[in-house]
C-alpha positions as CSV (number, residue, x, y, z in Angstrom):
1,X,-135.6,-172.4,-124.8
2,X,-135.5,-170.1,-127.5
3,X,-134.8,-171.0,-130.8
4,X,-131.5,-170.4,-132.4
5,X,-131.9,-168.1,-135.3
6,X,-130.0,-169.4,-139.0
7,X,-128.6,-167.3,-141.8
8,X,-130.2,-170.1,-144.0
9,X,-133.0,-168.8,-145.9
10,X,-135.2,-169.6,-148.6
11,X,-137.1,-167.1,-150.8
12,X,-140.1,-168.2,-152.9
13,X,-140.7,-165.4,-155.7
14,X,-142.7,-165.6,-159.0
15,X,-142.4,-162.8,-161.7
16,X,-143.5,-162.7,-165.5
17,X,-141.1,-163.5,-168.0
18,X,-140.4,-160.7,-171.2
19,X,-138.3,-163.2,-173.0
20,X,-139.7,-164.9,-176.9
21,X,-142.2,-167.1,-177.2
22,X,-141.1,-168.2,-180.7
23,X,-139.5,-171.8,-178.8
24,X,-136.2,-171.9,-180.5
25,X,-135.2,-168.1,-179.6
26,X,-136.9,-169.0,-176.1
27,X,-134.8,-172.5,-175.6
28,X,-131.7,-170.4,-176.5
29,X,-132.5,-167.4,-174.0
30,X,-133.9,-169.8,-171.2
31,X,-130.2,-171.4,-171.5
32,X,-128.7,-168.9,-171.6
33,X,-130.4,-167.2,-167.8
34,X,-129.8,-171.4,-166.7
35,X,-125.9,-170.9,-167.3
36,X,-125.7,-167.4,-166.2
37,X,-127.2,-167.9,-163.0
38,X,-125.4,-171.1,-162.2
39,X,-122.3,-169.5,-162.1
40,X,-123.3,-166.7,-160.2
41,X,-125.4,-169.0,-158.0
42,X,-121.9,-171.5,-157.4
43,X,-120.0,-168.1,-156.4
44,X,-122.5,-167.5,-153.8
45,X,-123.5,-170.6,-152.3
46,X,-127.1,-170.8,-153.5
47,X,-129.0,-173.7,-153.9
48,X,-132.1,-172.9,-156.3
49,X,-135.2,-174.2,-158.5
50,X,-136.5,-172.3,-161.3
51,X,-140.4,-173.2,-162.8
52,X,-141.1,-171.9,-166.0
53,X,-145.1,-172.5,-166.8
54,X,-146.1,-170.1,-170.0
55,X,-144.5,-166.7,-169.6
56,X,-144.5,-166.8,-165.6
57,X,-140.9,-167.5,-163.8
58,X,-141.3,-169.0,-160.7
59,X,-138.2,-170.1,-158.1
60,X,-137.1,-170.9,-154.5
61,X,-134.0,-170.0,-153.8
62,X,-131.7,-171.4,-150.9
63,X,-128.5,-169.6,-149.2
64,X,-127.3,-167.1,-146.7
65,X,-129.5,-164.8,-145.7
66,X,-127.2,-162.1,-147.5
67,X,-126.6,-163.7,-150.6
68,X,-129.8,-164.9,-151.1
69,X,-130.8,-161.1,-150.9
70,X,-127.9,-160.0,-153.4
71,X,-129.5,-162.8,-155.8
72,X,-133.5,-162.0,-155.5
73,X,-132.3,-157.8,-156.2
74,X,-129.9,-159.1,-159.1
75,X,-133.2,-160.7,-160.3
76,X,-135.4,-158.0,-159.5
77,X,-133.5,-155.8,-161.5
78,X,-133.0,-158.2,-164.8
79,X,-135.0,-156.8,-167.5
80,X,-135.9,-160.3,-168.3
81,X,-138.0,-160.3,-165.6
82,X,-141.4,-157.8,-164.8
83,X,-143.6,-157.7,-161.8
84,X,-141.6,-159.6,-159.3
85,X,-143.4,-160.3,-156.5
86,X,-141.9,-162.3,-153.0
87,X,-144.2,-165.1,-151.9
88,X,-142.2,-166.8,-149.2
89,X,-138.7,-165.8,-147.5
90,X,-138.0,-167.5,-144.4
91,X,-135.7,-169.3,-142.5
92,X,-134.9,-172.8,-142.9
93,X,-133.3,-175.0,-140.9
94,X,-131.6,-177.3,-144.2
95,X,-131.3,-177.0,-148.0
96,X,-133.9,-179.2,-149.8
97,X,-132.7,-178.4,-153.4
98,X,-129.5,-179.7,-154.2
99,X,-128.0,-177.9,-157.3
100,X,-127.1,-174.1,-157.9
101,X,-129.6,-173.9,-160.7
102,X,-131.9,-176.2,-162.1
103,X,-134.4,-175.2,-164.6
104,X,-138.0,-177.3,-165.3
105,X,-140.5,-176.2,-168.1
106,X,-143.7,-177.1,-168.2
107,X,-144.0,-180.4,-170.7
108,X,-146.4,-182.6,-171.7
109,X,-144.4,-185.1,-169.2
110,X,-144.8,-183.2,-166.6
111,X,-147.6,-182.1,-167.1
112,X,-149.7,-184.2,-164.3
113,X,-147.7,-182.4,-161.6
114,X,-148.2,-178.9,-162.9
115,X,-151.7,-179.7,-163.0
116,X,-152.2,-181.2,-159.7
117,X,-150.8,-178.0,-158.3
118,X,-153.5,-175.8,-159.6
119,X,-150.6,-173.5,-159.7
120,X,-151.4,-171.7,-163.0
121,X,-154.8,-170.0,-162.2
122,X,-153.1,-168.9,-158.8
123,X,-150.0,-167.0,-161.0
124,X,-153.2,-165.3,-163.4
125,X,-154.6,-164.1,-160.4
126,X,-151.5,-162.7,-159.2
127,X,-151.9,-165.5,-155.3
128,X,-149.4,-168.5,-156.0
129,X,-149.4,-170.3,-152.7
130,X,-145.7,-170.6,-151.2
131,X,-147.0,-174.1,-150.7
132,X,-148.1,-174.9,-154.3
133,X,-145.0,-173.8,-155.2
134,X,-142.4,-175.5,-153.4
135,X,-144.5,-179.3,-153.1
136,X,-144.2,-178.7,-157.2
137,X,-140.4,-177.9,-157.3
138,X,-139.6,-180.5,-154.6
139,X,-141.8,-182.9,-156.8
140,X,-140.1,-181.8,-160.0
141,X,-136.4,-182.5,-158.1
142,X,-137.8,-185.9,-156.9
143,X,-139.0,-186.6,-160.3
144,X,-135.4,-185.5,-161.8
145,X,-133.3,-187.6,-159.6
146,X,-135.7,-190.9,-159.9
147,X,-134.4,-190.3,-163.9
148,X,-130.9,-190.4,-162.6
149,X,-131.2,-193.4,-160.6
150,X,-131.2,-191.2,-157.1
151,X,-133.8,-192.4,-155.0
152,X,-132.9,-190.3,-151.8
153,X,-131.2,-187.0,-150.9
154,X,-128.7,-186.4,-148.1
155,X,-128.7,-182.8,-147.9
């Protein structure tokens, strides 16, 4: 039996970011991308995850095949962003991230997951693994909803 093809895709991308690294103007322009690309990212039925770790941006992105494309070329293009590179875009059967945007910085808090990724030499050397990346953002959401008293996700 052949297997059904979805219009549910994910895409794992990583770029460098061009925005401050004095932290106030950086908070301000970081929340500013997070409420921008929630809205656009409610219009188009996308479900996404955005890493910041230093100056490297680093998301998976959920949605229909076309407007997950419309999203990664909006992204592509936003001078906020340089050397964007696709890691992972594949099918998927079901969503696994469960807001339109949500943004996680690297903190000392966190800190324990980043590491245990190993993610950060791989973005130097230009090789993130799609699998570093998305056990790190579906760690990150876990860790998120845990806070919020959600202990499971029905997706």
């Amino acid at each position: 039996m052949k297997n059904k093809r979805t219009s549910l895709v994910h895409l794992i991308y990583f770029s460098r970011l061009t925005i401050s690294n004095e932290p106030a103007l950086r908070a301000k322009q970081i929340g500013d991308i997070t409420r921008q690309a929630q809205k656009k990212n409610e219009f188009a039925v996308i479900t996404s995850f955005l890493i910041i770790d230093q100056n490297f941006a680093i998301q998976v992105v959920e949605g229909e095949r076309q407007s997950v494309n419309e999203t990664f070329q909006r992204i592509a293009a936003d001078s906020r962003h340089r050397d964007v590179q696709i890691v992972e875009w594949r099918e998927i059967a079901k969503r696994e991230f469960v807001s339109s945007f949500t943004t996680v910085s690297r903190t000392a808090a966190n800190e324990p997951h980043f590491a245990k990724s190993g993610l950060l030499p791989m973005l130097q050397r230009g090789t993130p693994k799609s699998s570093a990346i998305h056990g790190l953002a579906v760690t990150l959401q876990a860790e998120s909803m845990a806070k919020q008293g959600i202990d499971h996700l029905f997706v």
